[in-house]
N, C-alpha and C positions, 0 to 999 in steps of 0.2 A: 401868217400861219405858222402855227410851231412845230418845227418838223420832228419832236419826242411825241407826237401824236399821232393818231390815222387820219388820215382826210376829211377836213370838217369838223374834227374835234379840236379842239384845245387845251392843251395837259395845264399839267396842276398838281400838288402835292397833297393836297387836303380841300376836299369839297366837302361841305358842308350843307344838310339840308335843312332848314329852319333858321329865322331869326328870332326867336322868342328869347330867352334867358338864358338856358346852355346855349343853343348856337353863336349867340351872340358873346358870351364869355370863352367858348373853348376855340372861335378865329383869333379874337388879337391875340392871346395868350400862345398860338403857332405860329403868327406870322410874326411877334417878336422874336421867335426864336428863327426865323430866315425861311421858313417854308412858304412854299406859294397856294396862297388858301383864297378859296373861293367860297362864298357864303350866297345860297340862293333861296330868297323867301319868296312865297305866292303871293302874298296881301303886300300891298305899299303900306310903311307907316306913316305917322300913329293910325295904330286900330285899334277898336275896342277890343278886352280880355277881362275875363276876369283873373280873381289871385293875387288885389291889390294891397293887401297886409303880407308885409317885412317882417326878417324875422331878425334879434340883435346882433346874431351871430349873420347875417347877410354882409351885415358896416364894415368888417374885415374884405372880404373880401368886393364889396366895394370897392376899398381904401387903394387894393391890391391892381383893381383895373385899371384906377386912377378916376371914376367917374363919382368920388362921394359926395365933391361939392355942386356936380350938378343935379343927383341926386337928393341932397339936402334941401335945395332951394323949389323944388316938384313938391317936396313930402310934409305932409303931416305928421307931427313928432308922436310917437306910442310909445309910453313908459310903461303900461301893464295890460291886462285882460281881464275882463269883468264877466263873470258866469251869473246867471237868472234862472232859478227852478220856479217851474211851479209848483211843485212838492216840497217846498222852503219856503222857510218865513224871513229870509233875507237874500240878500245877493253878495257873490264872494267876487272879491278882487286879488290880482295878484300882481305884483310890484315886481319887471323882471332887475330892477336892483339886488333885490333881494336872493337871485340866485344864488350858487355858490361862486359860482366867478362873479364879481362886482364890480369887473369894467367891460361889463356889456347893458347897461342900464335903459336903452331904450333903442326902436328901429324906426322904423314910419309907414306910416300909411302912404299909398302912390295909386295915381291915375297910371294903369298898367301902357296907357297907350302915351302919355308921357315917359315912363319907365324906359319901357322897350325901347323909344324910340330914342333915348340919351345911348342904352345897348349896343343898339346895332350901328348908329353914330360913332361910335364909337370904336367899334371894330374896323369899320372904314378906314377911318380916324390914324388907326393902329398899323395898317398894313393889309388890310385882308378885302378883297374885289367882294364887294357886295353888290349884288343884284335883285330888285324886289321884284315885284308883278312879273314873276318865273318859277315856273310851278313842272317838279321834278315827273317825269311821267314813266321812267324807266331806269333802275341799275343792272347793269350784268357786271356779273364779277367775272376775271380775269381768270387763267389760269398762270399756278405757283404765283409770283406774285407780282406779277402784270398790274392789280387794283381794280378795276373797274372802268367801265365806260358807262356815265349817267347821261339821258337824257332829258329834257325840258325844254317848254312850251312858253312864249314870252305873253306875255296878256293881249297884246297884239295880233299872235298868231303867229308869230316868227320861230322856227326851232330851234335846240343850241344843242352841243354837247361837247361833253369833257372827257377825256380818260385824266383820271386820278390813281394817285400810288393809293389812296387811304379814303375811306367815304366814311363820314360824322352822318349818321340819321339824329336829328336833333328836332324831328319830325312836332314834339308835344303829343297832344290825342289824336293827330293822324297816325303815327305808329305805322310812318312808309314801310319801314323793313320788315317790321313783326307781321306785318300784314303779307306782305308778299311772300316773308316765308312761313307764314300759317303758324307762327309761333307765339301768337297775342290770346292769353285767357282769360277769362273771367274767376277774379278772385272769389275760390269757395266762400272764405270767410266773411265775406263782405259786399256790402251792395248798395248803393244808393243816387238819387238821381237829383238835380238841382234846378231853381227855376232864380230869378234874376233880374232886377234892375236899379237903379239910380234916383234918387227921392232929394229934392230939396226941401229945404223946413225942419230935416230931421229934429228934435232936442238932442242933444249932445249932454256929454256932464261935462262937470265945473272945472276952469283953471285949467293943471295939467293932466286930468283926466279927460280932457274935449278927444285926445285923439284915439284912447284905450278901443280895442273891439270889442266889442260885447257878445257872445254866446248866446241864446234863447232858447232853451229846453223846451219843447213841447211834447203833444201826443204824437206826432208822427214824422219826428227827428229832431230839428235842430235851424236856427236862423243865426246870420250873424250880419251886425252894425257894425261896418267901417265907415269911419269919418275920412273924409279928403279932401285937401287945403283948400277946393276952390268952394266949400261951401257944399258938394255933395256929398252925400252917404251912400254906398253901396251895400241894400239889405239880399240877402238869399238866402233862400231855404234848400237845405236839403236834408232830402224826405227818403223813406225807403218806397221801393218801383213802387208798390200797392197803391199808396197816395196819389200817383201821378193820373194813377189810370179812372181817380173819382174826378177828375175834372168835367167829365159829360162837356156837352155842350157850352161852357162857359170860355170866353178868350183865355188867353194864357195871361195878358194883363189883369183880369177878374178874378180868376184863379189865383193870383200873386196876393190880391189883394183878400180877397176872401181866408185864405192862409193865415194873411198876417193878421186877421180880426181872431183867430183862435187861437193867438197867444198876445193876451191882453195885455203883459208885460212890454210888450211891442209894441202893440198898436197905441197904445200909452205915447210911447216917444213919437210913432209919427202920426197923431191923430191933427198935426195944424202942418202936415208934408204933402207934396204933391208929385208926379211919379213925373221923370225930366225923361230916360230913356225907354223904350219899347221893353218890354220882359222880356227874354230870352230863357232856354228852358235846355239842359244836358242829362242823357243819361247816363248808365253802365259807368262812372263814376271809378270804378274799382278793378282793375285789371292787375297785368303781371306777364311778359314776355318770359320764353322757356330758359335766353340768354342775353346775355349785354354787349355781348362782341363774338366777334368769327376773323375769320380770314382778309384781312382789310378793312374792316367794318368797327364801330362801337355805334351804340343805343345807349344816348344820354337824358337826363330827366325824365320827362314823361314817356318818351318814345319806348323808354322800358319799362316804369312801371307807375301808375300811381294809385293810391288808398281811398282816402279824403280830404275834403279840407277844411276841416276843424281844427286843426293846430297851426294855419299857413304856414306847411313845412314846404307848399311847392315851390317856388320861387327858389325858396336858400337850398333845396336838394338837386335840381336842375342846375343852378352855377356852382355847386360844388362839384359835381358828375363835369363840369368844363373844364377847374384847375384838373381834376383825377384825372381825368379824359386828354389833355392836353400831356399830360406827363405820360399817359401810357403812347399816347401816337407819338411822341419826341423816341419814344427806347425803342418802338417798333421802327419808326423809318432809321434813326440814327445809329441804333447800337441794335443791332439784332440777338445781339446774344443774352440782351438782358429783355428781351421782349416777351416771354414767359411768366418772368417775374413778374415783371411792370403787367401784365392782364391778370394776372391770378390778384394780383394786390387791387385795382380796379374794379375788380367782381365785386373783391371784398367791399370796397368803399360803397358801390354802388348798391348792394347786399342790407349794408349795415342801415344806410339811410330809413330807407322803408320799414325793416324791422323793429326799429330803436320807436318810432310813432305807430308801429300799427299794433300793438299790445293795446296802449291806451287809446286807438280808434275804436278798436273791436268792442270794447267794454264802456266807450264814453257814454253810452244812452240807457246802461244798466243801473240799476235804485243806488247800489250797494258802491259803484265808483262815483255818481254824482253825492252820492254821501259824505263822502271821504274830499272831494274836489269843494263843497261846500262848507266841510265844515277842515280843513287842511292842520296839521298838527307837523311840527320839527321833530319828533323822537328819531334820533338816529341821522339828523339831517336831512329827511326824506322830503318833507316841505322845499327844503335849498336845491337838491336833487331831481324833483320834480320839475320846480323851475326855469332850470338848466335844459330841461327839454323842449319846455315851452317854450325856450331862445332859443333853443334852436343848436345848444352847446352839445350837439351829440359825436363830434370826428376829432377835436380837442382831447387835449393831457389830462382836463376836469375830473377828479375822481368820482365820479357822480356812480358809479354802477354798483356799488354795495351797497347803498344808500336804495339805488332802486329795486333792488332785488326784495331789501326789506320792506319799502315799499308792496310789493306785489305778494310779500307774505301776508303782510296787513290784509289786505283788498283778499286774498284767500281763503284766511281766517274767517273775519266778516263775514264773505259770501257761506262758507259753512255753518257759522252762528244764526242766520238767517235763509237754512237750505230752502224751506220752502218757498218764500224771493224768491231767492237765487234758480231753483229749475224752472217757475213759473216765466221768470224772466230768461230764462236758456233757450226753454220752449218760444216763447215770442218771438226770438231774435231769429229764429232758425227759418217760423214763416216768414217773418218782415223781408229777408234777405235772400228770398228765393226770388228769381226771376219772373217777370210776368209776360207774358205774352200777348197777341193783339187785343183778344177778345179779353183780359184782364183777369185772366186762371193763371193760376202760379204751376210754372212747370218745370220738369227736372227733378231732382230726388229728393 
């Protein structure tokens, strides 16, 4: 028994809730530096997840964990991203070579349940007490700065608990913290919901474009084809709420399938595939916590906010929220007087992520930016600029932000030369993204 704790607990300097991709990167990264870090996930791995497209800017800090080469040998290699309109008479690819930075040339596609579990292996691995099938049921926070006392539930039934100086919520779409303190919204701007599963047979393209994803435009969002080294493709749709709610009476496996027959560009590649896992179906997609941190506390990756995933920025935003997050809990426990600093800077980090991709979330399904993503022009280096996002280069020295700005003049322009598009399609976006309720009425403003 550790007597820096109360009876039955077990102290700790850093508990961590979640093994997914930030928890699993923001423990070793504290327990190298000497703190005693506890990591507690509910599910044993490997589990199924979706979110299996890398992003090139991930392979740093990869490099940084020390997990690239086992990493490498999991992943399907992805040199670019291939977009499919139906409103086009071709399909556009993008070469993240071609960025403006040009030694980030390719990421990989991964089995997330192979991924995760090189992660949290690895955090072990590093120093940091990990514990699976332990599913957090309680934080109280301390008073001044006592930390917290968490408790948890072992899958057995046995209970545990800790007082810690510092609690990581590293929750994902549970959102432990945001939830308990009523601080999880649903993003005005944005809405949409996902259905899911795993096809062998897919067609793939040729050579080094076998592992590229592919985007699918349709009438009622968006699909995308990831390749994965053992021969599977991971397709999903996501669709805005409306669509979900015409499933009537059909499975969700039928539904999947019935989807992917209304965008023929798709069913094209998997018309000789056969579906390996059950569909799986998510909504509410699009949220936003009121904050990132408090008083012993940070909210990393999704646990604070995420958009969509049309760019797979999740993955590389969540382990970057781990190095940022590890640096602001080393100035909080270790140097207190710079712990101000180190969380206003962390906001920022964690600020910027979402922001930098949700410009082009909000607008990806609109005529006048699949115009532009289809038909891609360098003036002003905005083509190399754009890029740069798509990797994922957005916390880097890359000058890439003047470049974007003209960018978004461009797509301004545009949408004015074509206002009547443009409001017809404002108008759309406004019903599409209202939320729907049981009976399948859009409600709210």
């Amino acid at each position: 028994m550790d007597e820096s704790a109360p009876q039955g607990m077990t102290a700790c300097d850093v508990l961590v809730i979640g093994g997914g991709p930030a928890g699993s990167t923001v423990a070793p990264l504290l327990a190298a530096k000497g703190y005693r870090v506890v990591l507690l996930e509910k599910a044993r791995h490997p589990r199924f997840h979706i979110g299996e497209s890398l992003l090139p800017a991930n392979l740093p800090l990869l490099e940084q964990l020390g997990v690239a080469d086992e990493v490498r040998a999991i992943g399907m290699e992805k040199w670019g991203a291939e977009f499919v309109s139906p409103w086009h008479a071709h399909r556009q690819e993008f070469q993240f070579g071609e960025a403006w930075d040009k030694s980030m040339p390719y990421a990989y596609q991964v089995k997330r349940a192979d991924f995760d579990h090189i992660l949290i292996r690895n955090a072990a691995r590093r120093g940091a007490e990990v514990i699976e099938g332990c599913k957090v049921t309680a934080v109280d926070f301390l008073p001044g700065d006592a930390g917290a006392i968490v408790r948890a539930q072992h899958d057995d039934g046995r209970a545990a608990g800790w007082q810690a100086r510092f609690v990581v919520d590293a929750s994902g779409r549970d959102t432990f913290l945001a939830n308990r303190f009523q601080i999880k919204h649903r993003n005005p701007r944005h809405n949409s919901s996902a259905m899911y599963a795993h096809f062998a047979g897919a067609r793939r393209g040729d050579g080094r474009a076998e592992g590229n994803i592919t985007i699918f435009w349709f009438d009622h969002g968006w699909f995308w084809f990831i390749p994965l080294s053992d021969g599977a493709t991971s397709i999903g749709a996501t669709v805005w709420p409306y669509y979900m709610k015409t499933k009537g009476q059909r499975t969700l496996d039928q539904f999947l399938l019935d989807t992917i027959a209304s965008c023929p560009a798709l069913a094209e590649r998997l018309k000789d595939a056969t579906m390996l896992t059950a569909t799986e179906a998510t909504g509410n997609f699009s949220y936003v916590a009121e904050r990132n941190h408090g008083a012993n506390y940070l909210l990393l990756g999704d646990a604070f906010a995420f958009i969509d995933p049309v760019f797979s920025s999740g993955v590389m935003l969540a382990m970057n929220s781990g190095f940022a997050g590890a640096t602001a809990i080393d100035a909080c426990l270790s140097r207190p007087a710079g712990a101000a600093a180190a969380l206003r800077e962390f906001d920022r980090v964690m600020r910027h992520g979402p922001t930098a991709f949700s410009w082009f979330i909000y607008r990806i399904t609109n005529p006048t930016m699949r115009d532009i993503f289809m038909a891609p022009r360098n003036v002003f280096r905005v083509k190399e600029a754009l890029l740069s996002v798509l990797a994922g280069d957005v916390f880097g020295k890359t000058p890439i932000w003047n470049s974007i700005r003209i960018f978004k003049l461009i797509y301004y322009v545009s949408s004015l030369a074509n206002c009547r598009r443009s409001l017809a399609a404002w108008r759309k976006r406004q019903r599409n993204i209202r939320p729907i309720d049981d009976a399948g009425v859009g409600v709210g403003p």
